[in-house]
Z-matrix of the N, CA and C atoms (Angstrom, degrees):
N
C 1 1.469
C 2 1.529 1 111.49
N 3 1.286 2 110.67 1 -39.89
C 4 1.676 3 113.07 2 168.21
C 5 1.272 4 112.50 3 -43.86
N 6 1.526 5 108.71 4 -78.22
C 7 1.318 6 108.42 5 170.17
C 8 1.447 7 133.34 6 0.72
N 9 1.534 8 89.37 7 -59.29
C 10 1.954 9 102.07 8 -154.34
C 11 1.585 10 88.64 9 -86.94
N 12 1.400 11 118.79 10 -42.42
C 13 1.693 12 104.20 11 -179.24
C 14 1.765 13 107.33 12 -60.44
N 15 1.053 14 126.17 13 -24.80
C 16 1.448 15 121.77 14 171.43
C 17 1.600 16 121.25 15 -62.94
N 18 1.441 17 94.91 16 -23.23
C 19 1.583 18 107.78 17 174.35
C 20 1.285 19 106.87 18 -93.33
N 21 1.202 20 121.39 19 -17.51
C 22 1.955 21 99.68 20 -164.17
C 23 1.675 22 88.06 21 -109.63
N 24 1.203 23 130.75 22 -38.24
C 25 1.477 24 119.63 23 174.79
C 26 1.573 25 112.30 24 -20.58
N 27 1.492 26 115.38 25 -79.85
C 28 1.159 27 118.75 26 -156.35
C 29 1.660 28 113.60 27 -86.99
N 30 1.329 29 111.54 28 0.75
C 31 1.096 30 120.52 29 133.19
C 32 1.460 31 148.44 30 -17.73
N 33 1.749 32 87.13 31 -88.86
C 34 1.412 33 113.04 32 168.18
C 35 1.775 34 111.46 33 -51.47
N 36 1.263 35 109.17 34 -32.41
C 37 1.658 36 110.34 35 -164.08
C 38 1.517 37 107.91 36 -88.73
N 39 1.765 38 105.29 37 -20.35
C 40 1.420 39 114.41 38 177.70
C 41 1.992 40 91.60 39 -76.47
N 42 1.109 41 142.21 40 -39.59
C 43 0.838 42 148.87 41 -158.50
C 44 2.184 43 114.51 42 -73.32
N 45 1.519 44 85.86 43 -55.92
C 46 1.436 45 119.82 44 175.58
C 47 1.970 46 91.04 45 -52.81
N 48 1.446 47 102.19 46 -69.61
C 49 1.799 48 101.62 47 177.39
C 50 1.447 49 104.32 48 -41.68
N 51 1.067 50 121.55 49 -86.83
C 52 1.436 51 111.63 50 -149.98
C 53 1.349 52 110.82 51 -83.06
N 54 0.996 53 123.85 52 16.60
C 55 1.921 54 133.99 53 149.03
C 56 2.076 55 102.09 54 -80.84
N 57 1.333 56 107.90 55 -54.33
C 58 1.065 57 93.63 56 -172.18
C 59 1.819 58 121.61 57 -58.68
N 60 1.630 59 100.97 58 -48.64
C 61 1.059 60 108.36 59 179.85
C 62 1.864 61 140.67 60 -44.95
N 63 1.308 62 73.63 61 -39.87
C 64 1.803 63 105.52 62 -164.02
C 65 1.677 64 90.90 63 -78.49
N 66 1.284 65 133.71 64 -45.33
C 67 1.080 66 135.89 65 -168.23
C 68 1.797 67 102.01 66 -73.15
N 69 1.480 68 128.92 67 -45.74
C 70 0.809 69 135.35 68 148.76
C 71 1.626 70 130.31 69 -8.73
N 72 1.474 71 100.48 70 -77.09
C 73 1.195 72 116.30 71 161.26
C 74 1.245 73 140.81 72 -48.14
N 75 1.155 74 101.27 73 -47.60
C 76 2.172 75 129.61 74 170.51
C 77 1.775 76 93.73 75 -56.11
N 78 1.290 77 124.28 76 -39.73
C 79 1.242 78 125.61 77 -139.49
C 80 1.714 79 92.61 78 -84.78
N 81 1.443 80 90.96 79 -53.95
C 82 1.728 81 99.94 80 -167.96
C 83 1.909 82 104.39 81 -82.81
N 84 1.196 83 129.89 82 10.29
C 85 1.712 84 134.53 83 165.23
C 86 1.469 85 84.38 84 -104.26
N 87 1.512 86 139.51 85 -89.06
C 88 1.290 87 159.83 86 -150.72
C 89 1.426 88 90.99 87 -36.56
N 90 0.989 89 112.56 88 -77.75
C 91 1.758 90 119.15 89 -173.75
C 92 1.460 91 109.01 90 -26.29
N 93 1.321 92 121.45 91 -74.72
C 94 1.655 93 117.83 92 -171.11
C 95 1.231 94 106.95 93 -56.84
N 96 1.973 95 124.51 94 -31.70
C 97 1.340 96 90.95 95 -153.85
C 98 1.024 97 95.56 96 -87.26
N 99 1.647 98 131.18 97 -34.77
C 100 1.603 99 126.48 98 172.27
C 101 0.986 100 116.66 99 -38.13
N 102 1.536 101 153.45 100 -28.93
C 103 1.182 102 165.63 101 155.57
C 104 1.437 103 109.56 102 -36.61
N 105 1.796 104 100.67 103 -62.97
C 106 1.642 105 116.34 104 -174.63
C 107 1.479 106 97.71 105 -64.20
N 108 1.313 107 122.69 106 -55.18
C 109 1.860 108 106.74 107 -179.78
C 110 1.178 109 122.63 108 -49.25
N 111 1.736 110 129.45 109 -7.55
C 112 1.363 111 120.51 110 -156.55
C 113 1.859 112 100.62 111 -123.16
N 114 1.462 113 116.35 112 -28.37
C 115 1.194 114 145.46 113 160.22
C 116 1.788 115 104.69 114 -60.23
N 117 1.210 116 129.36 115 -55.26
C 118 1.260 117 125.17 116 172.82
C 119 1.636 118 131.80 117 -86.04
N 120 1.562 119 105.19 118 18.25
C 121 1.373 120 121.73 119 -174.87
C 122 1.388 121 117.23 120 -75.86
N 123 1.028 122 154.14 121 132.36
C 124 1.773 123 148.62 122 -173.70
C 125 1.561 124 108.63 123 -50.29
N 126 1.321 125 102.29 124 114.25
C 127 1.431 126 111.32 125 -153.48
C 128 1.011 127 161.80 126 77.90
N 129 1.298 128 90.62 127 10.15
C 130 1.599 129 115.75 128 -178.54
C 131 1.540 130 113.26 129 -92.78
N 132 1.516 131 130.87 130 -160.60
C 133 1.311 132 127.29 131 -166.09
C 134 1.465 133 103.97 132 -79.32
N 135 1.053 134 133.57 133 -32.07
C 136 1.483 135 139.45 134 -152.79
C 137 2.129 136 97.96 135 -146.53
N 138 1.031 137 110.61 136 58.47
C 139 1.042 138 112.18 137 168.63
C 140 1.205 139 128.48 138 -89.82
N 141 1.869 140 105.18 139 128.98
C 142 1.179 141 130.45 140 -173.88
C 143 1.580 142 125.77 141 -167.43
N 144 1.560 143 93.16 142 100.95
C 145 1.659 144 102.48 143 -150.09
C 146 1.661 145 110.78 144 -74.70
N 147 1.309 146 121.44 145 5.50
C 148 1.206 147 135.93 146 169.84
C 149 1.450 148 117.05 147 -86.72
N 150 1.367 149 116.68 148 -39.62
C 151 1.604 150 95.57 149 175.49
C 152 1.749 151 96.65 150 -106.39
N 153 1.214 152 111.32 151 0.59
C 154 1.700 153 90.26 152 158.60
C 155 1.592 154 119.86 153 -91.41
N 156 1.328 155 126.10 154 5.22
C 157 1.190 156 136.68 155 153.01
C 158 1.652 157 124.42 156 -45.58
N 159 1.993 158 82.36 157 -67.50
C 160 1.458 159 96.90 158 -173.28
C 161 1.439 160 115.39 159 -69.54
N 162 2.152 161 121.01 160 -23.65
C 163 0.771 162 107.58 161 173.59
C 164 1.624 163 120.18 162 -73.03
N 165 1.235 164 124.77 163 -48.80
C 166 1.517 165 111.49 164 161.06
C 167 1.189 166 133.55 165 -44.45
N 168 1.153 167 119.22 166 -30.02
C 169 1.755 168 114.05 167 161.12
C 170 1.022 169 114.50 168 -47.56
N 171 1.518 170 126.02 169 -44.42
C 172 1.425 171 120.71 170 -150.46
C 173 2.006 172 98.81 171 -105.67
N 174 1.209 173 115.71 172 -18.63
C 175 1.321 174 112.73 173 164.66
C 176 1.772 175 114.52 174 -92.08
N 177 1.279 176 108.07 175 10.98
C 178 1.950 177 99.35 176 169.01
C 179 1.632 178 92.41 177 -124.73
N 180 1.909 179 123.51 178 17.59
C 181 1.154 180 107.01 179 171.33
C 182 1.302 181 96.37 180 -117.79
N 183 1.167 182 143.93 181 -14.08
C 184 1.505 183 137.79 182 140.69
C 185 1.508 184 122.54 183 -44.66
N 186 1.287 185 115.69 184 -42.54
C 187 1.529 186 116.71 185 -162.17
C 188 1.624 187 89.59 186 -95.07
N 189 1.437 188 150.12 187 -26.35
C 190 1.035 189 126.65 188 138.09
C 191 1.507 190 132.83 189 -23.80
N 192 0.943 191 145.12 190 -60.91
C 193 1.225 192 150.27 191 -166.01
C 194 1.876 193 104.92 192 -60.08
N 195 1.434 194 117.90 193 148.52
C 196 1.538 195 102.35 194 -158.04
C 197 2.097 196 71.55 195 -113.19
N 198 1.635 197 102.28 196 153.18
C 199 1.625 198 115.68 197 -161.19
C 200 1.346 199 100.31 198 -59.11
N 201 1.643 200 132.75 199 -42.60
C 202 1.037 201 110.48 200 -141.49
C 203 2.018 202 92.61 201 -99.72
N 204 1.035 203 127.24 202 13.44
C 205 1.369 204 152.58 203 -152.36
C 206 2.205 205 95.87 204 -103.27
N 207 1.417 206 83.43 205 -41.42
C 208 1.708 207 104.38 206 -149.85
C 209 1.566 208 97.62 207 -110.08
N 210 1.184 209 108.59 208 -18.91
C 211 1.502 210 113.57 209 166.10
C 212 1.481 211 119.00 210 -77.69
N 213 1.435 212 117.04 211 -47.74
C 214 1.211 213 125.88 212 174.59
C 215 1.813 214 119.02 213 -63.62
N 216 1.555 215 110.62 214 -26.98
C 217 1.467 216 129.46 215 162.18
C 218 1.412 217 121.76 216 -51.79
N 219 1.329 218 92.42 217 -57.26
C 220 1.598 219 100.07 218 169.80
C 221 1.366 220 125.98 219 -74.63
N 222 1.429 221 128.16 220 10.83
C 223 1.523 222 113.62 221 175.83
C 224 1.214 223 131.94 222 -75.78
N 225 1.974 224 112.80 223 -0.89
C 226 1.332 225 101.86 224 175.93
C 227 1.458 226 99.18 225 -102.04
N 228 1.418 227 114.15 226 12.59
C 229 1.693 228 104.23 227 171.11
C 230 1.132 229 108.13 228 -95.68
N 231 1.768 230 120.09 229 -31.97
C 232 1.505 231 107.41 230 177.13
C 233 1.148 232 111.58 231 -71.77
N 234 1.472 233 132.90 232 -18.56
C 235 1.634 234 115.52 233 -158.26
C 236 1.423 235 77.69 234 -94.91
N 237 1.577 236 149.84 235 -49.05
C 238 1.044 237 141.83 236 166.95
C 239 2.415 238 120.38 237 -7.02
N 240 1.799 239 63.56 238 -61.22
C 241 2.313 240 80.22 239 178.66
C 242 1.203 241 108.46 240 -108.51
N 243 1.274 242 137.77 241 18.85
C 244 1.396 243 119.30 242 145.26
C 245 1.511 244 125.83 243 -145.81
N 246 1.567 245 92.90 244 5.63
C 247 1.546 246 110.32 245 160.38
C 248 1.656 247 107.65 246 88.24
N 249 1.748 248 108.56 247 5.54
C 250 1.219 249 91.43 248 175.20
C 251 1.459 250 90.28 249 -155.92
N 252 1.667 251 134.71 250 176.41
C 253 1.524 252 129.34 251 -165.42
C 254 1.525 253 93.43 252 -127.96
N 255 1.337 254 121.04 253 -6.43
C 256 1.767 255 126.81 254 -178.05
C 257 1.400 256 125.53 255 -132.42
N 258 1.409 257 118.77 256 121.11
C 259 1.339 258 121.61 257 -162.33
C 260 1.494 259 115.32 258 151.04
N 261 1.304 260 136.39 259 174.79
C 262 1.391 261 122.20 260 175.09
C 263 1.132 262 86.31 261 -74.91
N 264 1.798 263 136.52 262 -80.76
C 265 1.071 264 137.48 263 -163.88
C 266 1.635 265 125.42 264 -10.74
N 267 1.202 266 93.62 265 -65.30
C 268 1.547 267 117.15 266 154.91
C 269 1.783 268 126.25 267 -21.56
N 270 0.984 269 81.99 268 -73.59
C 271 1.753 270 97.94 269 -179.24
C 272 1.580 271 100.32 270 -72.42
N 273 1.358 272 142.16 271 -33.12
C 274 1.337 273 130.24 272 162.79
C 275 1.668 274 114.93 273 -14.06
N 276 1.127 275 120.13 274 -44.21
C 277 1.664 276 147.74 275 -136.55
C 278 1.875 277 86.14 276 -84.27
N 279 1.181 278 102.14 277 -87.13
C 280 1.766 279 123.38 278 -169.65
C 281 1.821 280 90.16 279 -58.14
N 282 1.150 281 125.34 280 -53.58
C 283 2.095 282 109.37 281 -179.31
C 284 1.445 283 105.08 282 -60.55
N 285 1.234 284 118.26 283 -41.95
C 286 1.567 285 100.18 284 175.02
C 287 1.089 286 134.53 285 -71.14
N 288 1.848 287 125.11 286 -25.55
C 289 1.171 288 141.77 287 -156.40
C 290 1.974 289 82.50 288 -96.23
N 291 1.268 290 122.41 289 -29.77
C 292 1.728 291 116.54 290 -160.74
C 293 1.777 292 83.46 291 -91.34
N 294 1.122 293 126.57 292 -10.24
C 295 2.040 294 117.06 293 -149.37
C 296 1.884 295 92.81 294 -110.90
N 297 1.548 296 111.08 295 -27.55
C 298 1.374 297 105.54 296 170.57
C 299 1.188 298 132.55 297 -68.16
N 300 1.478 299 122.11 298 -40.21
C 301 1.510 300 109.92 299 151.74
C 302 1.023 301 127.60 300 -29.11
N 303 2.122 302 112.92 301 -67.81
C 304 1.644 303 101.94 302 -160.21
C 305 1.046 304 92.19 303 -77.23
N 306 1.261 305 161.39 304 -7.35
C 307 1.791 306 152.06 305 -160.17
C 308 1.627 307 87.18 306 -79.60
N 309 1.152 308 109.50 307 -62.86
C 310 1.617 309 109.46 308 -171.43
C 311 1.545 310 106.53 309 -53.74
N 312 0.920 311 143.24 310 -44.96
C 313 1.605 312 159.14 311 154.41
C 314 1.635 313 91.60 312 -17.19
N 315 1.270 314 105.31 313 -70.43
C 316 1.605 315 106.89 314 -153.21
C 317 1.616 316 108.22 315 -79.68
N 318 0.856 317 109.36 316 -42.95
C 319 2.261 318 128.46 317 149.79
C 320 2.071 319 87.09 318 -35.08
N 321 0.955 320 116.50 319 -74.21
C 322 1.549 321 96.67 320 -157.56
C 323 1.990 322 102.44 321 -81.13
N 324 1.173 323 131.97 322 -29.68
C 325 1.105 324 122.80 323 178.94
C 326 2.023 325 100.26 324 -74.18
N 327 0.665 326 130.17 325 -5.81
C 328 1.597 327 124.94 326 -179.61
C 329 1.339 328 94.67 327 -103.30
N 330 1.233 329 128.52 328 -43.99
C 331 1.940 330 117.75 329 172.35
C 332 1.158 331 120.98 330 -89.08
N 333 1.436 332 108.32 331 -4.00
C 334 2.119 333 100.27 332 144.12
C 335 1.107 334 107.21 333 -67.10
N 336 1.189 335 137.42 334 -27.03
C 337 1.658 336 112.91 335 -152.41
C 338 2.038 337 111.73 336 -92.39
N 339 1.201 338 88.03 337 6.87
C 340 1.700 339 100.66 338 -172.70
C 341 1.504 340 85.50 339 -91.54
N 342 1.771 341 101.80 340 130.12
C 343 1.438 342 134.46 341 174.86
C 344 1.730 343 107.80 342 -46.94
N 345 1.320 344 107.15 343 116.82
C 346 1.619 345 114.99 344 -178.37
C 347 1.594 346 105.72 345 -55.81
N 348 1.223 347 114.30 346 -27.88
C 349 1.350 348 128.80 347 -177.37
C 350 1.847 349 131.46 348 -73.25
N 351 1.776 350 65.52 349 2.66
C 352 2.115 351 70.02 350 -171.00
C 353 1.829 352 82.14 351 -120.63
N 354 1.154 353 133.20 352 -19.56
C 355 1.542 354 140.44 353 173.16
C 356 1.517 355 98.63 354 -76.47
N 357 1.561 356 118.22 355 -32.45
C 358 1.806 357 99.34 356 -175.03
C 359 1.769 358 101.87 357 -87.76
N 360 1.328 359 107.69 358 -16.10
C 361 1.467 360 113.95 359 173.34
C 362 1.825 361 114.48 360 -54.89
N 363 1.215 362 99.27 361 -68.33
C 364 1.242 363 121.99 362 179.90
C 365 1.674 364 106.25 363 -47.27
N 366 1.554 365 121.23 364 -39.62
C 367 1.428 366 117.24 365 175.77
C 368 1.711 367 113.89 366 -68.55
N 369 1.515 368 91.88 367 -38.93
C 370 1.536 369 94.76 368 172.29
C 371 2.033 370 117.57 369 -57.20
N 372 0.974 371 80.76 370 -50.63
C 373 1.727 372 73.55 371 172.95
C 374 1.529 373 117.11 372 -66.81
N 375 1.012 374 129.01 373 13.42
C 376 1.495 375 120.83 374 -170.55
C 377 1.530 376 131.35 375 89.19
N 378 1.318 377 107.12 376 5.32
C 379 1.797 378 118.25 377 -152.28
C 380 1.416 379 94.96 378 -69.64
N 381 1.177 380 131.90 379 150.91
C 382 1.541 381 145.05 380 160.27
C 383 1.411 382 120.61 381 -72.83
N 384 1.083 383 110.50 382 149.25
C 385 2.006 384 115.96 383 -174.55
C 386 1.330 385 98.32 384 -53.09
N 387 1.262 386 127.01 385 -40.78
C 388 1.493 387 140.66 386 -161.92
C 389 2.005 388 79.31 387 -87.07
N 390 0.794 389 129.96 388 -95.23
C 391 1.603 390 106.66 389 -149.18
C 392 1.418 391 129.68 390 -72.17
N 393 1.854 392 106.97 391 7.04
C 394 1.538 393 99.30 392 158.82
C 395 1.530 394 107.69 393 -92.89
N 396 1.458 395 125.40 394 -10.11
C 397 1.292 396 101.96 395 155.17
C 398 1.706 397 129.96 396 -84.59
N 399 1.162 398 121.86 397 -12.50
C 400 1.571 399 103.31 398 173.48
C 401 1.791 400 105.20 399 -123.09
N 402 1.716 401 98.81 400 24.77
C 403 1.910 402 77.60 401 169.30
C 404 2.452 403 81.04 402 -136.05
N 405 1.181 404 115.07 403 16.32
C 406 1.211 405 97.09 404 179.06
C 407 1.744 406 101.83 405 -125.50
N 408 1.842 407 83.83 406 -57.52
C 409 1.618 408 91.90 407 -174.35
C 410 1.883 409 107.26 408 -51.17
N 411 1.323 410 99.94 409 -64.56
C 412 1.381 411 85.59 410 -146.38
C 413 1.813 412 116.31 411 -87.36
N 414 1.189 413 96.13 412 7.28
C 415 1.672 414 122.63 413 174.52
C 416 1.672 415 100.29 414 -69.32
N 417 1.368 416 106.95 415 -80.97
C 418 1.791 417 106.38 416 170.46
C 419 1.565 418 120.23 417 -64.75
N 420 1.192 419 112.68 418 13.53
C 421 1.806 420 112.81 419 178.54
C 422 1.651 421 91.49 420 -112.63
N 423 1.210 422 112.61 421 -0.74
C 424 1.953 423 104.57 422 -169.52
C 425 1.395 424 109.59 423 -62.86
N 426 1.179 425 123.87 424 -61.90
C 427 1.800 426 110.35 425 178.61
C 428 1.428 427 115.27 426 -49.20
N 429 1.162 428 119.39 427 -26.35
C 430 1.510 429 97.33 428 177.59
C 431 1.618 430 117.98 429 -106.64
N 432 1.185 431 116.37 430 -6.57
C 433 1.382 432 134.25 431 158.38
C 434 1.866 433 105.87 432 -53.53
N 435 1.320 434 103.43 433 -63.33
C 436 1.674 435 97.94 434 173.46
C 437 1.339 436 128.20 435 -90.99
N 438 1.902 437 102.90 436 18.15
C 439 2.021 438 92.21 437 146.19
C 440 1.246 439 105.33 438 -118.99
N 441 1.549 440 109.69 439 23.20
C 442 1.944 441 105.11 440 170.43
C 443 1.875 442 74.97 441 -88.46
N 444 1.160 443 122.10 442 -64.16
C 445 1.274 444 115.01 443 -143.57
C 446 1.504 445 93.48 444 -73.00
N 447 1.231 446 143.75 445 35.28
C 448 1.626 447 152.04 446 156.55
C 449 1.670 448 91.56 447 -115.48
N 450 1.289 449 147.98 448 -41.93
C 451 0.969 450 124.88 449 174.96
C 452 1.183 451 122.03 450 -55.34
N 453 1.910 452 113.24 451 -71.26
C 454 1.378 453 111.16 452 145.36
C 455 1.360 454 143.02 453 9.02
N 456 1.525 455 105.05 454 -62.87
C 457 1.491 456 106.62 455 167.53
C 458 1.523 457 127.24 456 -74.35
N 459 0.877 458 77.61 457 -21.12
C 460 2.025 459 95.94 458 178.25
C 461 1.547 460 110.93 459 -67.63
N 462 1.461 461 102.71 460 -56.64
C 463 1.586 462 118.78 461 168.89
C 464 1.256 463 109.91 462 -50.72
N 465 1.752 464 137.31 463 -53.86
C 466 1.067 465 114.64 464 -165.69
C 467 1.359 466 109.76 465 -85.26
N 468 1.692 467 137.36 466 -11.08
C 469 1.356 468 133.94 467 161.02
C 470 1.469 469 109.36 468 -53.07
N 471 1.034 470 135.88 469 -48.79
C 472 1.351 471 130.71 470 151.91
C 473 1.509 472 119.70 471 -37.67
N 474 1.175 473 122.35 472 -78.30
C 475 2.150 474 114.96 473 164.89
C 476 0.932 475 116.31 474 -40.46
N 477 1.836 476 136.53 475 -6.56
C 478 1.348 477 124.59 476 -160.34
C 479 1.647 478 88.62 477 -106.13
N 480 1.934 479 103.08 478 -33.67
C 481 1.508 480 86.87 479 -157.41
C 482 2.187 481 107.13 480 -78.87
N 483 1.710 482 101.19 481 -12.52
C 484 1.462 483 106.59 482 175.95
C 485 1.519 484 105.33 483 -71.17
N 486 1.349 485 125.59 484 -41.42
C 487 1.632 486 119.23 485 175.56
C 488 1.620 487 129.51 486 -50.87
N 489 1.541 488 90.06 487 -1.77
C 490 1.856 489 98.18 488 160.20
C 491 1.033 490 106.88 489 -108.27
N 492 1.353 491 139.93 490 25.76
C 493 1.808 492 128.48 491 139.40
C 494 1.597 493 96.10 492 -79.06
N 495 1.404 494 148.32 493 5.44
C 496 1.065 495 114.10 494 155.21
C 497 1.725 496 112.69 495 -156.40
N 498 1.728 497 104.01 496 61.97
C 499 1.169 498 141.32 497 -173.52
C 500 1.201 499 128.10 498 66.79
N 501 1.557 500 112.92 499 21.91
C 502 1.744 501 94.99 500 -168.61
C 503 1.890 502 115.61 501 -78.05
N 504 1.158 503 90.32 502 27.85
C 505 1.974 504 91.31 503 -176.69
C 506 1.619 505 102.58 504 52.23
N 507 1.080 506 104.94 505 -174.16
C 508 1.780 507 130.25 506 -137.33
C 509 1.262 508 114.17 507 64.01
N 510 1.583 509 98.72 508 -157.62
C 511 1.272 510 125.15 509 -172.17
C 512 1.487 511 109.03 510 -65.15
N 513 1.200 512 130.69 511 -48.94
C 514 1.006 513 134.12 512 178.50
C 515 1.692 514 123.54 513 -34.42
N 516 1.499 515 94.51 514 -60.37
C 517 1.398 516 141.63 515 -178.63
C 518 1.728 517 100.42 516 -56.25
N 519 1.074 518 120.23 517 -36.74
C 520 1.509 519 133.10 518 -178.86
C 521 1.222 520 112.44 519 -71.07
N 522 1.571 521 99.56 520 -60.33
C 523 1.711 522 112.89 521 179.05
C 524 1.518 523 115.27 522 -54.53
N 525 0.929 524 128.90 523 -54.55
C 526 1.377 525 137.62 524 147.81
C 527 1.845 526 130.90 525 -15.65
N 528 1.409 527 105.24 526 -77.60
C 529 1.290 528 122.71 527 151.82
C 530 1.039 529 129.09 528 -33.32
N 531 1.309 530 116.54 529 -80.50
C 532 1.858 531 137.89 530 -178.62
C 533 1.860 532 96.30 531 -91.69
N 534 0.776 533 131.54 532 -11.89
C 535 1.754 534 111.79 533 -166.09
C 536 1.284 535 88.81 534 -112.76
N 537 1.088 536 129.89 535 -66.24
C 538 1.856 537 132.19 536 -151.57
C 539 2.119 538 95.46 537 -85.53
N 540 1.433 539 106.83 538 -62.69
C 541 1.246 540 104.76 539 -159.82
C 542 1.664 541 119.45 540 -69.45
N 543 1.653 542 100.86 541 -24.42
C 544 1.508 543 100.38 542 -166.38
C 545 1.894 544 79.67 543 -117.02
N 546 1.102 545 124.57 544 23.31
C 547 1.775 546 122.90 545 154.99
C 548 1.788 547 103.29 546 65.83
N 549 1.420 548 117.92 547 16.50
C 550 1.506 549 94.65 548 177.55
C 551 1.759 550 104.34 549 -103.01
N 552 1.540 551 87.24 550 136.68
C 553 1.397 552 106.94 551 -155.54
C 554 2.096 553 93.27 552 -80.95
N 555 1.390 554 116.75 553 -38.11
C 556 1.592 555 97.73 554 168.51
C 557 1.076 556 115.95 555 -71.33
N 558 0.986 557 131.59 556 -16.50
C 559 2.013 558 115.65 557 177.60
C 560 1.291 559 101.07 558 -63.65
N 561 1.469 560 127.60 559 -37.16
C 562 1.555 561 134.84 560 -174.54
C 563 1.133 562 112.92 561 -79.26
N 564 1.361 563 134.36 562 -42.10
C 565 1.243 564 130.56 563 170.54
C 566 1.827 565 111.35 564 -63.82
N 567 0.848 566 93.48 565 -21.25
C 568 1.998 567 99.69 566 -162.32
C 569 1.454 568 86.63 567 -89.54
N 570 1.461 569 138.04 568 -74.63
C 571 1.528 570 141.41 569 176.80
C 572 1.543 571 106.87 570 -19.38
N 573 1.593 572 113.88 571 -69.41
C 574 1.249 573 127.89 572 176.89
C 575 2.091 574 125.21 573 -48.06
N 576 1.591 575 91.89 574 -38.95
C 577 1.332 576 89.95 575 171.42
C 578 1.627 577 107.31 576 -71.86
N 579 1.544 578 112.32 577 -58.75
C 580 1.011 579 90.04 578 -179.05
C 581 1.677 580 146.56 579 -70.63
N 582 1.325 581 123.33 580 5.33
C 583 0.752 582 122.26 581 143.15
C 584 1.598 583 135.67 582 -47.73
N 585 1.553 584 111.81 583 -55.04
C 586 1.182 585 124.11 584 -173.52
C 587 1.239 586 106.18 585 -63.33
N 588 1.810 587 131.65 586 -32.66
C 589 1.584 588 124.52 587 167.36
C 590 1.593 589 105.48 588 -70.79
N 591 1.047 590 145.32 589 -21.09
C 592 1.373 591 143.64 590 -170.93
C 593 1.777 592 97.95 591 -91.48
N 594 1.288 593 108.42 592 -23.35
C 595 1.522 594 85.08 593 178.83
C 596 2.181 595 108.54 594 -94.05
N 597 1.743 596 87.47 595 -21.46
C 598 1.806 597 91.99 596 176.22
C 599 1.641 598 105.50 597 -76.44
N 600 0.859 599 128.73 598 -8.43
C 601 1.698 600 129.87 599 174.79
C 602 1.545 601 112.67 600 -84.80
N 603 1.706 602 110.61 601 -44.83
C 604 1.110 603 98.44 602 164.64
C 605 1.724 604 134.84 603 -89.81
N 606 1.198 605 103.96 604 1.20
C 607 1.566 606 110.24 605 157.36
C 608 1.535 607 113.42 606 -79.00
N 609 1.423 608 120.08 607 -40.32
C 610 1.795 609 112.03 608 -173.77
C 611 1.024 610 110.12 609 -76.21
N 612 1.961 611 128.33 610 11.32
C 613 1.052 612 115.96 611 -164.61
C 614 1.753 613 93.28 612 -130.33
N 615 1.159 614 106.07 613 -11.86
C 616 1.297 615 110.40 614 -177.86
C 617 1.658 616 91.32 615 -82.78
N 618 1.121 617 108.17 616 -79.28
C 619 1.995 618 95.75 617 174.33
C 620 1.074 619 134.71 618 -64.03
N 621 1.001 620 120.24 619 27.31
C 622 1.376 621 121.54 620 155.65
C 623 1.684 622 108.43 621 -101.53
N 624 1.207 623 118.29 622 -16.49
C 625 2.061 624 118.33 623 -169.34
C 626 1.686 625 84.83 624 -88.84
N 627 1.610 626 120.96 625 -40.85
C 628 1.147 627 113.45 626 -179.80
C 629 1.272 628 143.91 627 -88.22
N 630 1.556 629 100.87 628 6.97
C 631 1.219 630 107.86 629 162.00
C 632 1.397 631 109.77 630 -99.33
N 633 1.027 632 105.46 631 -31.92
C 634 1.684 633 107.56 632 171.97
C 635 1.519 634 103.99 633 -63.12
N 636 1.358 635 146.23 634 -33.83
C 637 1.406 636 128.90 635 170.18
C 638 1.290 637 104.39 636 -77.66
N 639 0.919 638 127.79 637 -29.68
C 640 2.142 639 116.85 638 170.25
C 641 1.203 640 104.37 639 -44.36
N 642 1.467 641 112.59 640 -55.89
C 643 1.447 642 131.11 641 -170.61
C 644 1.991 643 105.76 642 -26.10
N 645 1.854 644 84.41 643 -58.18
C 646 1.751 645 105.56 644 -161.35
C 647 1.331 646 110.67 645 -82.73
């Protein structure tokens, strides 16, 4: 039993890193451009159906690509930016570059759903492009903004645990190794549970901040 807690510790933290990170990243690219797809929609504040074209092209031609397909694509860009294609570090690169599409996805489907009527309000008073998006849009889009970004996280614990079919460490990476290749059936059961509590912790925690902002 020692053993295996010596194995799943640094695991979990290889796991915890490049979940935290990658989501990080997705969050602060994803955000503006989901913004820019919903801002450049026909009729919207800043309409312009030409670069919201090109931006949806290029976010339903990312989210096409299946992760472990698009991971292996990218290894001469990661070893390119971080000098190596294996490692958690490593794999940071391909979860963020696969998690910015749908992040932006869930950024523009959560700021459709805010009432056109409180955006033609806000023009009526004088409001600026710049402050009906960060004191209207994304103020009344917040509860569902933070269970896209609980989905999100959910999704990339899933990409983190496939990026150990081709070393990116964690849990994934374990199960693989010690569970599937060298046949021990508790490393696999234990990997697997814990995953499934790491993804129910971060869902009861994602709805609960967002129901509490409905609340407010």
């Amino acid at each position: 039993m020692e053993r295996l807690i010596m194995l799943l510790i640094p695991a979990i933290h290889q796991t915890l890193y490049m979940v935290s990170l990658s989501t990080l990243f997705a969050v602060l690219v994803g955000t503006p451009l989901g913004i820019l797809l919903v801002v450049t929609r026909r009729g919207h504040i800043m309409e312009n159906i030409g670069i919201h074209q090109v931006l949806s092209y290029i976010v339903n031609m990312g989210r096409s690509f299946p992760y472990i397909i698009l991971m292996i694509a990218l290894i001469p860009f990661t070893r390119l930016l971080i000098g190596t294609s294996i490692g958690t570090t490593a794999t940071v690169v391909p979860l963020t570059i696969a998690t910015i599409p749908f992040f932006s996805r869930v950024i523009e489907n959560a700021l459709l759903e805010v009432d056109k009527g409180v955006i033609e309000a806000s023009q009526a008073m004088g409001a600026s492009t710049f402050q009906i998006i960060y004191k209207v849009l994304i103020p009344e889009s917040m509860p569902s903004i933070v269970l896209g970004i609980t989905i999100t996280i959910v999704n990339v614990i899933g990409y983190s645990a496939m990026a150990g079919a081709v070393g990116g460490g964690g849990l994934g990476d374990l199960a693989i190794r010690y569970g599937f290749h060298r046949y021990n059936k508790e490393v696999m059961i234990w990997t697997v549970v814990l995953l499934i509590l790491l993804v129910q912790i971060v869902q009861i925690t994602g709805n609960y901040y967002s129901k509490n902002l409905s609340r407010r």
